[in-house]
N, C-alpha and C positions, 0 to 999 in steps of 0.2 A: 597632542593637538596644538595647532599651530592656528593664529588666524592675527593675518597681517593688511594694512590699508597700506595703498600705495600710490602717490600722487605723479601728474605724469602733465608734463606743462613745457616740452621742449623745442616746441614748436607753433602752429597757430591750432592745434588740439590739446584741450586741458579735460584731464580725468580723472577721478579719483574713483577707486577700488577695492573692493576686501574679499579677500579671501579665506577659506579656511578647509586647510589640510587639501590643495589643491582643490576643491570647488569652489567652482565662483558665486557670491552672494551677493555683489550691485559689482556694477560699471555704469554709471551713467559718464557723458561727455559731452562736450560741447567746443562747437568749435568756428575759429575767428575767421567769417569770411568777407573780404575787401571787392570793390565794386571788379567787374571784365576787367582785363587790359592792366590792372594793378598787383602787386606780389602785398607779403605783407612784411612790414617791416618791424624790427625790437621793440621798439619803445611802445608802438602802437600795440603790438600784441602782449606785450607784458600787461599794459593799463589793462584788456581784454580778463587777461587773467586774474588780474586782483580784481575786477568787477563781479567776477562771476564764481569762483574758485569757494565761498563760505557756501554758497547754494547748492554747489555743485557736488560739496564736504556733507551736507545737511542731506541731501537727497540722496548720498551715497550708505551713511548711516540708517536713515529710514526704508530702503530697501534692501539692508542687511538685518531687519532689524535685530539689533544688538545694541548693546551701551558699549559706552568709550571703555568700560573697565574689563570688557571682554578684552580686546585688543591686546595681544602679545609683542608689536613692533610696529613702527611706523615709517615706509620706504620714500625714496622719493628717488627721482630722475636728476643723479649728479651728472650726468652728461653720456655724449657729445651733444650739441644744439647750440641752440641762439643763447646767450648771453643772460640779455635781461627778462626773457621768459623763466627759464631755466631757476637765476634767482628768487624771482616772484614769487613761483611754485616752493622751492628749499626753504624759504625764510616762512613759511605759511606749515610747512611738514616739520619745522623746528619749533617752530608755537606751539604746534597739539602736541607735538612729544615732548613739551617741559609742563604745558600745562595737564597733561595727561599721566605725566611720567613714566612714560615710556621709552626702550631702548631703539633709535634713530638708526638707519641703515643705508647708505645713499645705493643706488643700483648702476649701472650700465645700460642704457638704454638700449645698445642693441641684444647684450644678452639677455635682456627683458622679453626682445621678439623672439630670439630662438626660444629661448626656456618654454616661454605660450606656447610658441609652435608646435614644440615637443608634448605638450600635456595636452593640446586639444586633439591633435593629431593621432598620440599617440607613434607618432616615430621614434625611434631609439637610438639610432646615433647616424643621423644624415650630413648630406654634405648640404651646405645649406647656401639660398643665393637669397641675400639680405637687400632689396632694393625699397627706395624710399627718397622721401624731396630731399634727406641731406645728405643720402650713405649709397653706397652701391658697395659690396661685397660678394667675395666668394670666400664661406667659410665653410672647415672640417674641426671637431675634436681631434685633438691628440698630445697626451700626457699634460691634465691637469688644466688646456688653457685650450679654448676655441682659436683655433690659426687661422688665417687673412691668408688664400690661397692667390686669390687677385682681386684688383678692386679700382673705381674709377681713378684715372687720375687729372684728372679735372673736377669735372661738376658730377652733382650724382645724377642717375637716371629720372628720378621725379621730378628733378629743377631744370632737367633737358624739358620734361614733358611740361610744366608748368609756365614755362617762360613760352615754349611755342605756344601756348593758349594766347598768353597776352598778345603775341603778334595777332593770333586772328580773331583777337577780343572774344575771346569763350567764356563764357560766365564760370563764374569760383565756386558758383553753390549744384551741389554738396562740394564739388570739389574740382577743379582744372582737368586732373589727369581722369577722371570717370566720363567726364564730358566730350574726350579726345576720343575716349573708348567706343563712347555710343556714335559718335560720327565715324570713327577709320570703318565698323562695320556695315558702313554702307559704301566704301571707296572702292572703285574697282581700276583705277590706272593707277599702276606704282608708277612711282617717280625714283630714279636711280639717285642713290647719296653715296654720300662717304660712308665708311664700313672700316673702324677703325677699333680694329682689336690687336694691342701688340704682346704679345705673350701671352700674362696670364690676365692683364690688365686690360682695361676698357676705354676709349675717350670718347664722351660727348658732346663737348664743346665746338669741336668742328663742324659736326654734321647741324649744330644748332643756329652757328652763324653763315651755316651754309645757306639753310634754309629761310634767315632771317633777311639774307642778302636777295633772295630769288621767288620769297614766296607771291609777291605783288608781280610780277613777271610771270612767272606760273599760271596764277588767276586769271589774270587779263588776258594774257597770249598764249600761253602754254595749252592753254583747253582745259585743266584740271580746275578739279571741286576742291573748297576747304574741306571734304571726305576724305576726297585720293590722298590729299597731304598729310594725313591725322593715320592715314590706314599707312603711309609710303613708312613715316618717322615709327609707327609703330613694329611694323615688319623689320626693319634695318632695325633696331637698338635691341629690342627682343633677340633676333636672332645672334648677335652679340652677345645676348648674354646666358644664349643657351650653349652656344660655343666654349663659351669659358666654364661652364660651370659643368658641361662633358668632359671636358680636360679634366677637371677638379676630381670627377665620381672616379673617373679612370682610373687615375695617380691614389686614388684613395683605396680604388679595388671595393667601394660602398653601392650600393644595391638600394638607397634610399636618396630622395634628391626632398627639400622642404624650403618650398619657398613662402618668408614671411617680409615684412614692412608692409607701408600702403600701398605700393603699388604691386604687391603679390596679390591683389584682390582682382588684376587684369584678369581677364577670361581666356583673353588671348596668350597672355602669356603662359598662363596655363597649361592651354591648349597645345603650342608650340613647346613646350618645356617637358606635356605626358609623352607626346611625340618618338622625342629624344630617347627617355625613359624605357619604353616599350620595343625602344630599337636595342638596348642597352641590356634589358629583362630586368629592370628596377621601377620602383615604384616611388610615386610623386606623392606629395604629401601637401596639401595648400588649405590655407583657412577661408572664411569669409573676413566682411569687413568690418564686425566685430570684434575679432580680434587683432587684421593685420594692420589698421588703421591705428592710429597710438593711441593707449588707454590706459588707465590707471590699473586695471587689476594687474595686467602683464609685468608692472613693476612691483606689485603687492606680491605676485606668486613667485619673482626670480630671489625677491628680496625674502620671503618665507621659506625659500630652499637654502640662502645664505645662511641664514639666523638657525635654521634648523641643523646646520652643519656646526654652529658654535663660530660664523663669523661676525665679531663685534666690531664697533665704528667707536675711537672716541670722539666724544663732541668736537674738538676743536676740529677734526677732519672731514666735519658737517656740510664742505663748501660745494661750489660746484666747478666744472671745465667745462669748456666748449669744446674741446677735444680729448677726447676721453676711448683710447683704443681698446678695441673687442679683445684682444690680445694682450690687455693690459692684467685682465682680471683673474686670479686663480682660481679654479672651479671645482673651489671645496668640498662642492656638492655632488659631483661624479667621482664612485671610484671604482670606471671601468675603463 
């Protein structure tokens, strides 16, 4: 029996987690949001983090209830992310595990979303499309390490989505890209964009200043709604990344497609991705936004398959990166 907390602060969503023997016993979370037309930037969502992160530790305990001496490991989110969140979070998961005495594990945050995906899901070895405000990937298992099939190379697909909000001032609460969601569903003229998928990889930066350039021209003269344009950006990127991530199932010969991060909570994308699936005879695998939104269990349950496999961290390697590749990590814990 395994039962690990896992803190998760690499972005403007801080949580903390505990698991045991794969079920989950608290996730609470909370998360940093900046007025329309604003992003959120380091410094401000670290201070967010340390405001909030003892309460957010205390509430997480109390809806586990357990004591600190149950605890077998304590994980934390050494990267990819923003810098001084990322810190915040580590230096606060290195206090309970000295004060605790417990053995420290730092995680991978995106094989934190596969790993959930795969336990809530229940898939077994998918090709997986990992999209999110910092990451856009297309990943498969094979021998020992999840491989990067393709993946954006610019901006990732939520900070495409995130930043077109600010142009058309859309409120941040719950979040930018769910607010984009609830409007595209009511747009009915596309607007033709850029459509930029080269190989296996994806860009979004074009299609974002495309639209930064033309969307006040649009509204005024074009005839289109801020709907058409939320629904135009939605169709074009989605479809990009159902294209690549076909390529991906193909070349894999895999019969399972699982999309996780926050913006796998799309409906549409979804939609568009079972589509694909059902043309293909594979089957989609997607969470809510419980889990695909960042949360501490997800790093409590990849870092409990770690520890349960005999992967140990020495302290001095406690630290965190901002760039921290999915392909980095060996996956001691699969051995199929």
């Amino acid at each position: 029996m395994v039962i690990a907390i896992g803190f998760e602060g690499s972005a403007n969503k801080l949580g903390v987690g505990i698991v045991k023997d794969s079920v989950v016993l608290a996730n609470p979370r909370i998360t940093y949001i900046t007025p329309p037309g604003e992003g959120f930037m380091p410094k401000e969502t670290a201070q967010h983090h340390r405001q909030h992160v003892l309460s957010v530790l205390k509430k997480a305990l109390s809806e586990a209830k357990i004591q600190t001496k149950d605890i077998d490991v304590v994980c934390y989110t050494k990267g990819p992310g923003m810098g001084a969140p990322l810190a915040t979070v580590a230096i606060v998961a290195r206090t309970v595990a000295q004060l605790w005495n417990k053995p420290i594990l730092g995680v991978n945050h995106c094989i934190g979303h596969i790993e959930m995906g795969r336990l809530i899901t229940g898939a077994k070895n998918p090709t997986v499309l990992y999209v999110s405000g910092g990451n856009t990937q297309i990943i498969a298992y094979a021998r020992k390490r999840y491989r990067i099939f393709g993946e954006t190379i610019d901006i990732a697909v939520g900070n495409c989505l995130d930043r077109f909000a600010r142009v058309l001032k859309i409120s941040n609460d719950p979040s930018p890209g769910y607010n984009i969601e609830q409007l595209a569903k009511k747009g009915e003229k596309y607007v033709p964009l850029p459509y930029c998928v080269k190989g296996m990889d994806v860009s979004f930066s074009g299609i974002l200043s495309y639209m930064e350039d033309r969307t006040d021209n649009l509204l005024k003269e074009g005839g289109y709604t801020p709907e058409d344009l939320c629904f135009s950006l939605q169709e074009t990127i989605f479809a990009m990344l159902v294209e690549t991530t076909e390529r991906a199932l193909a070349h894999c010969n895999s019969s399972e497609v699982l999309i996780v991060g926050g913006v796998g909570c799309n409906l549409r994308l979804q939609e568009m991705m079972s589509v694909m699936c059902e043309e293909r005879g594979a089957k989609l695998f997607a969470t809510d936004e419980r889990f695909c939104i960042d949360n501490g269990v997800m790093i409590a349950h990849a870092g409990a398959e770690m520890f349960r496999s005999g992967t140990i961290m020495k302290w001095e390697d406690s630290t965190v990166t901002q760039r921290y590749r999915t392909d980095e990590v060996e996956t001691t814990w699969r051995d199929d």
